[in-house]
C-alpha positions, -999 to +999 in steps of 0.1 A: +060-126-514+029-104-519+032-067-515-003-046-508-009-018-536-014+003-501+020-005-491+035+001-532+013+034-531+028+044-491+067+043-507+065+074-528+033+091-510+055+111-491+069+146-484+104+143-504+125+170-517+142+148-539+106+147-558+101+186-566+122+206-590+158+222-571+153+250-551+186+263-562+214+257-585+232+228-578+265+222-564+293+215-593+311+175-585+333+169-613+331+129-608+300+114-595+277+080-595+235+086-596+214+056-599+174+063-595+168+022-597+144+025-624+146-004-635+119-033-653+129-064-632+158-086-619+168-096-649+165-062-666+199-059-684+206-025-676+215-034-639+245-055-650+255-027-680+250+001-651+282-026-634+259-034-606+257-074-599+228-090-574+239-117-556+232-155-562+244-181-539+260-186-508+287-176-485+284-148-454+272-128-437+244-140-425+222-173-428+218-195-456+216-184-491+215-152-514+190-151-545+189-124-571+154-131-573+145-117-539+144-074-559+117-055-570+117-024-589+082-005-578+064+019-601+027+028-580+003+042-603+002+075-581+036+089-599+048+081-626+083+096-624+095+078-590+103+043-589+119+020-560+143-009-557+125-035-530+147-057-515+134-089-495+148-116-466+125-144-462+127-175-436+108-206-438+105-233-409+133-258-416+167-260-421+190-237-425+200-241-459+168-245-468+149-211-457+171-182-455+171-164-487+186-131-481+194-100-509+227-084-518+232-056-543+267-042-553+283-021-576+311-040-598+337-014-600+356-011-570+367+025-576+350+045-544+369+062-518+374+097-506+341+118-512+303+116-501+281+088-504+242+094-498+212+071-508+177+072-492+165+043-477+125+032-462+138+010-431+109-011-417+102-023-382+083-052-385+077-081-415+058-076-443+046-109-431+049-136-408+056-132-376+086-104-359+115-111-338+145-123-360+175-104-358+177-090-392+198-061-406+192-035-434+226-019-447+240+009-472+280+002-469+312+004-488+339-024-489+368-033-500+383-069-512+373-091-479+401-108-467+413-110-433+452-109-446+442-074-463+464-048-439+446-021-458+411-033-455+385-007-456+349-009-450+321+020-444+288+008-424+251+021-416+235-011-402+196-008-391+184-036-368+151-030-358+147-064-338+182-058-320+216-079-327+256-074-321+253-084-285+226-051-281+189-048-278+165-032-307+154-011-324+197+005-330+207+021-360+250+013-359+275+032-374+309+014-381+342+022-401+365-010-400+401-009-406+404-055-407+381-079-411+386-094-381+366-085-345+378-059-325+392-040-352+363-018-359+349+017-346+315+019-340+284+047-330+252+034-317+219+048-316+187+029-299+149+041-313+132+036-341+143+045-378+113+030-396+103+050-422+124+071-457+160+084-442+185+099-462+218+083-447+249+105-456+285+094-456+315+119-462+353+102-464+378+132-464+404+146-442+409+114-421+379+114-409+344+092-418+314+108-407+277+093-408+243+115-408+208+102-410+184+128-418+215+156-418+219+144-381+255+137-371+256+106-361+291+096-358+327+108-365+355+083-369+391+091-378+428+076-371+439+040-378+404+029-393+403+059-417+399+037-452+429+031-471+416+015-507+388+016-532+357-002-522+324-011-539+286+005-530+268-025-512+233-027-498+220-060-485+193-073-462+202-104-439+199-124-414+221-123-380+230-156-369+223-152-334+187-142-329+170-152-359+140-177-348+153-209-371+125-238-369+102-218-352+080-195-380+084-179-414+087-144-424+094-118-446+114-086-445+122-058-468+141-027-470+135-002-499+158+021-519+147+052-538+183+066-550+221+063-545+249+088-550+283+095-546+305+124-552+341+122-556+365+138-535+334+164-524+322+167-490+285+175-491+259+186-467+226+164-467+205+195-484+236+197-512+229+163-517+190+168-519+192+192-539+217+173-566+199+145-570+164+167-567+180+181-602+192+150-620+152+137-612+140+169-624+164+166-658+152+124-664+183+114-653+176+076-639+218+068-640+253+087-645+287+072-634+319+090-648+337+081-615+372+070-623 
């Protein structure tokens, strides 16, 4: 898939604080993961040393398959100092098997639980090409091992679907904490409008409760029985629902980008605390840390 140098240029060309130097000192975390995606490519060897793993083959959710070609890592000539992890879903008139190619990015370590997780995120409303209508879903989540015998199965959800899915119409940004992987096991916040455009989705897991913000919004505050119960693994992906997406009809192509993600251990952190940490590791050349144990 092509991208415009308009639409490379458009991904950093905006007011960020994460982009200027801390406007004051930053809050101590003890244990924390930062990664700024700078990477070369898909194959750049750092991604799997940094225990991050982009998915290859088959299996759900979604549609079809999963290709670890379907990243790229973004450097526009405008600045220098910012780079951004593209992730793509492309459909192609056929069968299934044969179109779908979704993307899936997640850390190796399964070591994350109580504490704040944060990354910024460019959602888009429409394909980059082709034409719209296909139910897909961009996603920053946590998880834990996925299996629907797992009592203490734990997963953390922000879920964009500009085109609408779950049963519900579009553009919805959802908010979910799951306590089985089975239905009906979940809670779950909804929010219709529009999120296109760079968010800064923050997460904090402490004190029995989960609690979602977009943009320092509160969006959602879950607690009791779905309240996580083991270490999960950092996950974003981009896919395709199975009811909604136009199969046979059209191609297209959609992407979701990713600037940064962070997490602090055991820490509950406002959005601007968050900012403002990761606005000092960019300011100090850090482009990855993880001494999260």
């Amino acid at each position: 898939m092509a991208c415009s140098s308009k639409d490379d240029t458009d991904l950093i060309n905006t007011q960020d604080l994460e982009l200027i130097p801390p406007a004051a000192p930053r809050v101590p975390v003890a244990q924390e993961l930062f990664d700024d995606f700078s990477y070369s490519t898909a194959d750049d060897p750092l991604i799997s040393n940094n225990k991050w793993v982009l998915r290859d083959g088959n299996g759900g959710p979604g549609l079809g398959l999963w290709s670890n070609k379907n990243f790229e890592f973004l450097q526009p000539e405008t600045n220098t100092l910012n780079k951004v992890m593209r992730m793509k879903a492309v459909k192609l008139p056929g069968t299934i098997a044969n179109v779908i190619s979704q993307a899936e990015i997640s850390t190796t370590s399964r070591k994350f639980f109580a504490g704040t997780y944060a990354s910024r995120i460019k959602f888009y409303d429409a394909p980059v090409s082709g034409a719209d209508g296909d139910a897909i879903i961009s996603t920053f989540f946590t998880i834990s091992t996925y299996d629907n015998n797992n009592t203490n199965y734990s997963e953390i959800d922000f879920e964009y679907l500009p085109n609408g899915g779950f049963g519900m119409n579009g553009p919805r940004m959802w908010n979910t904490t799951w306590r089985r992987s089975i239905p009906d096991s979940n809670i779950y916040n909804t929010r219709q409008g529009s999120f296109a455009g760079w968010k800064v989705l923050v997460c904090t897991v402490a004190n029995n409760h989960v609690k979602y913000y977009v943009d320092g919004e509160l969006f959602a505050d879950h607690s009791g029985a779905n309240y996580p119960r083991e270490a999960m693994v950092i996950d974003f992906n981009l896919w395709f629902w199975f009811q909604g997406t136009q199969i046979q009809s059209s191609n297209a192509a959609y992407i979701q980008d990713v600037d940064w993600v962070y997490f602090a251990k055991d820490s509950s952190l406002t959005t601007p605390e968050v900012k403002n940490i990761v606005a000092t590791l960019k300011s100090q050349s850090v482009k990855f840390k993880d001494n999260v144990q």
